[in-house]
C-alpha positions in Angstrom: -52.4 -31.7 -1.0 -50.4 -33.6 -3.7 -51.2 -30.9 -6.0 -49.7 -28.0 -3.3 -46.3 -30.4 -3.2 -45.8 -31.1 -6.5 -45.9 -27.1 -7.4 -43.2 -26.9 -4.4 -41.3 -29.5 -6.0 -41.7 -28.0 -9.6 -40.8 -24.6 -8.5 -38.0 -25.3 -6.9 -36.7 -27.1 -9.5 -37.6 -24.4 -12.3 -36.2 -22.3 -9.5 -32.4 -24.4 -9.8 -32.2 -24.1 -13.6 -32.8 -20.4 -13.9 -30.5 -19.9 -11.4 -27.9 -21.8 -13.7 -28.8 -20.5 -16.6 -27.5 -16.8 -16.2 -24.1 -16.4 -15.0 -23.5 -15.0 -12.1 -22.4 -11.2 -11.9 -19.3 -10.7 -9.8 -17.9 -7.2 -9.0 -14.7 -7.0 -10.6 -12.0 -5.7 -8.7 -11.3 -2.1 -10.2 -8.3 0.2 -9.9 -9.3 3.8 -8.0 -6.8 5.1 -6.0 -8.1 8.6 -6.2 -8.7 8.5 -2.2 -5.2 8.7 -1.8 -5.2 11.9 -3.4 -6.5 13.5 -0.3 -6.2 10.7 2.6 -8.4 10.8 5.4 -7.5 13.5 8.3 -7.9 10.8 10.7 -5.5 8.7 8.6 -2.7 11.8 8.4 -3.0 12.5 11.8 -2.3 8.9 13.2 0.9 9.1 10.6 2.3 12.2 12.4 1.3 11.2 15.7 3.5 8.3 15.0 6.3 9.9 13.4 6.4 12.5 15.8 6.9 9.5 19.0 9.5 8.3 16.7 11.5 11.3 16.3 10.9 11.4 20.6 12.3 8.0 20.7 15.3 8.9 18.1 16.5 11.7 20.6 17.5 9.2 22.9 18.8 6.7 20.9 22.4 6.6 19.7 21.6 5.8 15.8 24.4 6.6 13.5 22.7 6.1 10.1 23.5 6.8 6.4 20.8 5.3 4.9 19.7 7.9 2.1 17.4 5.6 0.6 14.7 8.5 0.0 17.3 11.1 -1.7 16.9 10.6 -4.9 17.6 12.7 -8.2 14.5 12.3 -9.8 10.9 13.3 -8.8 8.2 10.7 -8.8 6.4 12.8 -11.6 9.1 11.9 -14.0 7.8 7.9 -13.8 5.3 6.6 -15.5 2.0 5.6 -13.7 2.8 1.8 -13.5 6.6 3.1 -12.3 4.7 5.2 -9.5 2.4 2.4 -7.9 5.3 0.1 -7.9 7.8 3.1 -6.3 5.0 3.3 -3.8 4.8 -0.4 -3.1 8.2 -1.0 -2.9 7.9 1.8 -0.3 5.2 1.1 1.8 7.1 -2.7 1.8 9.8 -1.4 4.2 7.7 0.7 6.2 5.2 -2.1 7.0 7.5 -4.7 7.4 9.5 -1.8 9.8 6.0 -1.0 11.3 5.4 -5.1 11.8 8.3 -5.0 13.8 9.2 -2.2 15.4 12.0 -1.9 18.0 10.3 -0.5 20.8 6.9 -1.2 22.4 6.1 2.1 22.5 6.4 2.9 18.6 4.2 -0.9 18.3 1.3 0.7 20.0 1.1 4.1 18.0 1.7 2.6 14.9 -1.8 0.5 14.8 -3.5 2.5 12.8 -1.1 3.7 10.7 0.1 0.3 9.8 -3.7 -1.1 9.0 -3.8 2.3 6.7 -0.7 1.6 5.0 -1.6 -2.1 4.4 -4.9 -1.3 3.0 -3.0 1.3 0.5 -0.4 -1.3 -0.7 -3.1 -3.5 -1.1 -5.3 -1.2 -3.4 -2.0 -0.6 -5.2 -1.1 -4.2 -5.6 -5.0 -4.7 -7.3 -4.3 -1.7 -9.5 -0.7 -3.5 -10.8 -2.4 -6.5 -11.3 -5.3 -5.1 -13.6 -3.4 -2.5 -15.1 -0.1 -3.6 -15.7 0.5 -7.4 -15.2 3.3 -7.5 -16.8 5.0 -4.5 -15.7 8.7 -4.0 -15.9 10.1 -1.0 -14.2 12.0 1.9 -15.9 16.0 2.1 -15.8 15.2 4.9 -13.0 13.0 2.8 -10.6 14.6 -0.6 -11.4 18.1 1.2 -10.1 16.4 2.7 -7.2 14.8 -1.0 -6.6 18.4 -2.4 -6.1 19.2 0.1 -4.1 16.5 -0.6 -1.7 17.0 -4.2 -2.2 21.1 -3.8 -1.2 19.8 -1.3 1.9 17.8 -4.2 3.2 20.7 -6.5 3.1 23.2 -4.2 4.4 21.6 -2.1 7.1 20.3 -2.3 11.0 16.6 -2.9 11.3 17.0 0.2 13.5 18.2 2.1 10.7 15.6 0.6 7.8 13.0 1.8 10.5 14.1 5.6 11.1 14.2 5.7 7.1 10.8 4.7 6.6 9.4 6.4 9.5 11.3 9.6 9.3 10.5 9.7 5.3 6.4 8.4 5.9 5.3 12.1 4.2 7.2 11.9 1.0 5.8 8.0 0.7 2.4 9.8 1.4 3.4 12.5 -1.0 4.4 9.9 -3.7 1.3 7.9 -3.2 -1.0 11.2 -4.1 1.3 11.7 -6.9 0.4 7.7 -8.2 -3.3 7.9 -7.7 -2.9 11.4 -9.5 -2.2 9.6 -12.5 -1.0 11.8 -15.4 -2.1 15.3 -13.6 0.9 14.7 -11.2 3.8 17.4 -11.9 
C-alpha cells in the first residue's frame, strides 16, 4: 500500500517537471484573409438584404447629403498590401460604428449579421496589420484619403456618415477581396 502511493506521488511529480521542461506550443496568430476573396453567400446576402432596407428607408427620408467619401481617384490596386488592409479598416470603422448605431430600429435589426461579419473581417485585418506591418505608415494617397475620412466624421450628420457606409458596403466588400488578394489584385 505505501509502495502503490509513493509511485502516485513520484509520478505525479515526474509528471510536473516534464511538463515544465518543454515549452508550451501556442498557435500563433497568422495572417489569411484569403476567405474574403469569395465571402460566404450567406454573408453577401445578409449585406444586400440590409442595404436594400436601407435604400427603402432613404426613400422616405429627406437626407440632403454630399458626402463623397467613397469617390476617389485612385483604385485600391494602386496601394500597397499594408495600404489596402488599413483602406479596408479605416472603412469597415465607419460602417460598424454607423451599423452600432443606427438611426432607425428597423435598419438595427437587419444589420445583426452583417455587423458581426464586418467585425470579424476588421478584426482578421487588424491581426494581419499587427504581424505584418507593425509599424506601418500609410502612403501619401491613403494618408490624404484618411484625413478626409477623419474631417467627414467631424463635419457630417450621423445620418449622412450612415447612408455613405451603407449605400457604399459593396465597394468596401470589393476592396476587402482586393486586400486579401494580395499582389494578384489589378
Amino acid at each position: 500500500m505505501i509502495r502503490y502511493g509513493f509511485a502516485i506521488i513520484l509520478m505525479g511529480t515526474l509528471g510536473s517537471l516534464l511538463v515544465g521542461a518543454f515549452p508550451r506550443v501556442t498557435p500563433e496568430k497568422s495572417c489569411s484573409l484569403s476567405k474574403y476573396q469569395f465571402p460566404a453567400p450567406l454573408e453577401l446576402k445578409a449585406v444586400q438584404r440590409m442595404k436594400e432596407q436601407f435604400e427603402d428607408i432613404m426613400l422616405l427620408t429627406n437626407r440632403k447629403c454630399n458626402t463623397r467619401l467613397f469617390h476617389r481617384k485612385w483604385s485600391t490596386a494602386e496601394l500597397s498590401v499594408p495600404d489596402r488592409i488599413t483602406l479596408v479598416e479605416a472603412e469597415l470603422d465607419l460602417t460598424i460604428t454607423m451599423l452600432t448605431n443606427p438611426t432607425t430600429q428597423r435598419l438595427a435589426e437587419t444589420s445583426q449579421q452583417p455587423l458581426a461579419f464586418l467585425t470579424q473581417v476588421r478584426e482578421d485585418l487588424r491581426d494581419c496589420l499587427a504581424l505584418e506591418a507593425p509599424s506601418h505608415h500609410p502612403s501619401g494617397k491613403l494618408r490624404h484619403w484618411l484625413q478626409k475620412l477623419e474631417t467627414a466624421k467631424k463635419k457630417e450628420t450621423a445620418g449622412c456618415l450612415e447612408a455613405s457606409a451603407i449605400l457604399h458596403i459593396f465597394q468596401v466588400l470589393n476592396d476587402l477581396r482586393c486586400a486579401a488578394q494580395r499582389e494578384d489584385c489589378t
